[in-house]
C-alpha positions in Angstrom: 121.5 115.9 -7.4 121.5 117.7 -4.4 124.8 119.4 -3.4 126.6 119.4 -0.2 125.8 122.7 0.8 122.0 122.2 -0.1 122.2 119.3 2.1 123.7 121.0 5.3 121.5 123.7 5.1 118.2 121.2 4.7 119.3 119.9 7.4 120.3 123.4 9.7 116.9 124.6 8.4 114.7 121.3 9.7 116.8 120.6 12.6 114.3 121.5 15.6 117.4 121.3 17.9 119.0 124.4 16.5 117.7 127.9 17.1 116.1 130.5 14.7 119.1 132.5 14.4 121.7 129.5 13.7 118.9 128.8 11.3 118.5 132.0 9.8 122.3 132.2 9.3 122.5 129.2 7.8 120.3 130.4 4.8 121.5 133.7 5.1 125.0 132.2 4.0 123.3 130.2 1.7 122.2 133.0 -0.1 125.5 134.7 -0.5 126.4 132.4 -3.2 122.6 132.3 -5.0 123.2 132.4 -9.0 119.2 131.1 -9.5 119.0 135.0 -11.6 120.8 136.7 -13.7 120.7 139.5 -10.9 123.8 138.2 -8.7 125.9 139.2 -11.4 124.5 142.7 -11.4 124.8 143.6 -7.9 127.9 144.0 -5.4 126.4 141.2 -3.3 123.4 139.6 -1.4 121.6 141.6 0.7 119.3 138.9 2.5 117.6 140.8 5.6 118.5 142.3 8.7 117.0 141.9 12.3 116.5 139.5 15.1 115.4 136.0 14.1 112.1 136.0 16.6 111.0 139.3 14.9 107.0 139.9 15.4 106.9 142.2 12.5 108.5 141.6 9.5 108.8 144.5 6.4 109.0 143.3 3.0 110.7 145.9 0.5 111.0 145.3 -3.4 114.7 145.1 -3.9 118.0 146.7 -3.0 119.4 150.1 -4.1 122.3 152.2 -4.8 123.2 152.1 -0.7 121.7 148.8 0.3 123.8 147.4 -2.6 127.2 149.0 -1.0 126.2 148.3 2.2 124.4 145.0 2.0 121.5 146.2 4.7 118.1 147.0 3.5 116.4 150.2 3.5 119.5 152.7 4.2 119.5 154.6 1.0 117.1 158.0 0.7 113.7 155.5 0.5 115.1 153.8 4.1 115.8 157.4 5.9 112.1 158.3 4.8 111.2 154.8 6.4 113.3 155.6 9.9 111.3 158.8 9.7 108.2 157.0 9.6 108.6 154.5 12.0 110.1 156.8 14.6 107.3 158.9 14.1 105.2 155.5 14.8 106.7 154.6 17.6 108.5 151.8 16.1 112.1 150.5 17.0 113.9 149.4 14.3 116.1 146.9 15.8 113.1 145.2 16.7 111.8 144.4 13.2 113.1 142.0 10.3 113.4 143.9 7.2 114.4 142.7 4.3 113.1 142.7 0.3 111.6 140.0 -2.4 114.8 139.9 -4.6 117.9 140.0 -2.4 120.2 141.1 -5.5 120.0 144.9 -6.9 118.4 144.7 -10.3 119.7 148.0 -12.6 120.0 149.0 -16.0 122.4 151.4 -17.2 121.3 154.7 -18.5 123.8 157.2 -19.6 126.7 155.5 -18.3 125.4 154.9 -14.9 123.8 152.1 -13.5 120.1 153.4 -12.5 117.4 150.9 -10.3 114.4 149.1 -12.0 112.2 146.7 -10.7 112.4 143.2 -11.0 111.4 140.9 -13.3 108.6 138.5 -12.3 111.3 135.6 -13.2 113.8 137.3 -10.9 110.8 137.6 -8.2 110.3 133.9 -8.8 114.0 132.9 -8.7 114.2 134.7 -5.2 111.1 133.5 -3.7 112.6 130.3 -1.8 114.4 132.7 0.4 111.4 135.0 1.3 110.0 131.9 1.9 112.6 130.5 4.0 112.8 133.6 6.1 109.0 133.5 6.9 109.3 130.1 7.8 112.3 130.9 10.2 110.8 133.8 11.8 107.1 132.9 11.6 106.1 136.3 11.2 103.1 137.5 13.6 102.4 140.7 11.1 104.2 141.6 7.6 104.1 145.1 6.1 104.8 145.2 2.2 106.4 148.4 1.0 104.6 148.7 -2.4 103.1 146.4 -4.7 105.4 144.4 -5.8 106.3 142.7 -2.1 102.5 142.3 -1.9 102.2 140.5 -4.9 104.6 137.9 -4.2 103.1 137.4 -0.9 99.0 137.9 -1.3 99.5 136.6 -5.0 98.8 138.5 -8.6 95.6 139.7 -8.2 96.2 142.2 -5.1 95.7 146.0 -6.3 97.8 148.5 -3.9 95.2 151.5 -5.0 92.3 149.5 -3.4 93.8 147.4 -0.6 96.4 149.3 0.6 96.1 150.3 4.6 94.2 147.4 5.5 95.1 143.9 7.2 94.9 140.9 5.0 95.1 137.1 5.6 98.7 135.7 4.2 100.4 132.4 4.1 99.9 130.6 7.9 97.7 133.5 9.5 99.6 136.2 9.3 98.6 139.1 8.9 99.8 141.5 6.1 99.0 145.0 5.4 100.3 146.8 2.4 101.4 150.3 1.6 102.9 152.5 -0.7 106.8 152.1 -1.2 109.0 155.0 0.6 110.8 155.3 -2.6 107.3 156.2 -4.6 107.3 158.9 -1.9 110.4 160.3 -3.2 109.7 161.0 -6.5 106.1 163.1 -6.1 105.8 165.7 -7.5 105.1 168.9 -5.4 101.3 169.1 -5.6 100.9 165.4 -4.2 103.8 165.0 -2.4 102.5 165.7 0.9 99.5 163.4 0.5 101.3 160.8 -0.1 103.9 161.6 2.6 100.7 161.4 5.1 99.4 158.2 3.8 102.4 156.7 3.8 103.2 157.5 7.7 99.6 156.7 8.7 99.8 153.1 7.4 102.8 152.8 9.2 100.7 154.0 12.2 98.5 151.4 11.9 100.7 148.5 11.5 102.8 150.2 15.2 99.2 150.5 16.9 98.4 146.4 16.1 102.6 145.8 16.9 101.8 147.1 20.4 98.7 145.0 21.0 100.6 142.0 20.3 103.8 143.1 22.4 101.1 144.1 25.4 
C-alpha cells in the first residue's frame, strides 16, 4: 500500500501546475529518507544532485565519496576538483549543469580500520535507479555525460563498453543524447607513464560535450 509520502510526491511529481524545481524538491526530499539499499545505512546521508531544475546538460557520476558524503554535493572531493579543472578549461559553467551520480548513498568497505570507497553493487544501482529516473524526467535532459562506465551502463544498458564507445554521442532514453567518458577518479590513480594520456582524453571529451552545449545554448 502506498504511503502518504509516496502519495504526495506522485502527485508533486505529475502535477503539471507545479514547476520543475518544486518538483525536483519534492523527490529530492523524498530521497533523504530512501532505505530501498543497504547503502543509506553506510553513508552520512543522501546526496541526490545539485543544479538548476531546467539544466540542458546533465553529468551522471557513479556514487558519492569521502567529501560528497560530508558535504552531501556531488563531485567536490579530489575526482570533482579534477572535473572543475576540466570544465573550466572547456568552457563550461558549473552552476549551469545538473550533476549528480547513479547511487545517491556512498557505498565503502572498511580496510584497515577506515572506511575506503568501492563501487556499487548492480542491486544497489537497481535500488537507486527510480531516482536517476525521476531526475531525468524532471529536468528532461537535452545532453547527459556519464563519468565512467558504470553511469553508462545504467543509462545505455549492460552491453555499452567504455574502451570502444567512449567520446562519442549516443542515443539514450527520449532522444537524448549521451556521451560517455572516463571517470575523473580513474584519472587519479594512473600511474606516471599514462597519467597524462589519460588526463588529455579525459579533458578532450569534456571538450566535446562544451562544443555541442554551446550549439544548443546559440
Amino acid at each position: 500500500m502506498p504511503t502518504p509520502d509516496s502519495v504526495a510526491l506522485a502527485e508533486a511529481v505529475n502535477d503539471p501546475t507545479v514547476s520543475s524545481a518544486e518538483r525536483l524538491a519534492a523527490v529530492r526530499e523524498a530521497a533523504r529518507h530512501c532505505q530501498a539499499c543497504p547503502l543509506w545505512e553506510l553513508g552520512r546521508q543522501t546526496v541526490f544532485g545539485t543544479g538548476p531544475a531546467d539544466a540542458r546538460l546533465m553529468v551522471v557520476g557513479e556514487a558519492p565519496g569521502e567529501q560528497e558524503d560530508r558535504q552531501g554535493i556531488p563531485l567536490v572531493g579530489p575526482a570533482g576538483k579534477l572535473f572543475n579543472e576540466a570544465i573550466t578549461q572547456a568552457g563550461l559553467d558549473r552552476e549551469e549543469l545538473y550533476l549528480t551520480n547513479t547511487v545517491k548513498h556512498r557505498p565503502w568497505v572498511e580496510q584497515r580500520g577506515r572506511p575506503k570507497n568501492r563501487a556499487p553493487k548492480q542491486s544497489e544501482i537497481k535500488a537507486c535507479r527510480p531516482w536517476l529516473e525521476q531526475q531525468l524526467e524532471i529536468i528532461r535532459p537535452d545532453l547527459v555525460v556519464c563519468l565512467g562506465a558504470t553511469a553508462a551502463r545504467a543509462l545505455l544498458g549492460r552491453e555499452f563498453r567504455l574502451t570502444e564507445q567512449r567520446g562519442h554521442w549516443l542515443d539514450g532514453p527520449d532522444g537524448t543524447a549521451i556521451l560517455a567518458t572516463v571517470h575523473p577518479a580513474y584519472v587519479l590513480i594512473q600511474p606516471t607513464e599514462t597519467a597524462a594520456q589519460v588526463r588529455q582524453m579525459f579533458f578532450d571529451d569534456i571538450q566535446i560535450a562544451a562544443e555541442r552545449y554551446r550549439k544548443l545554448k546559440h
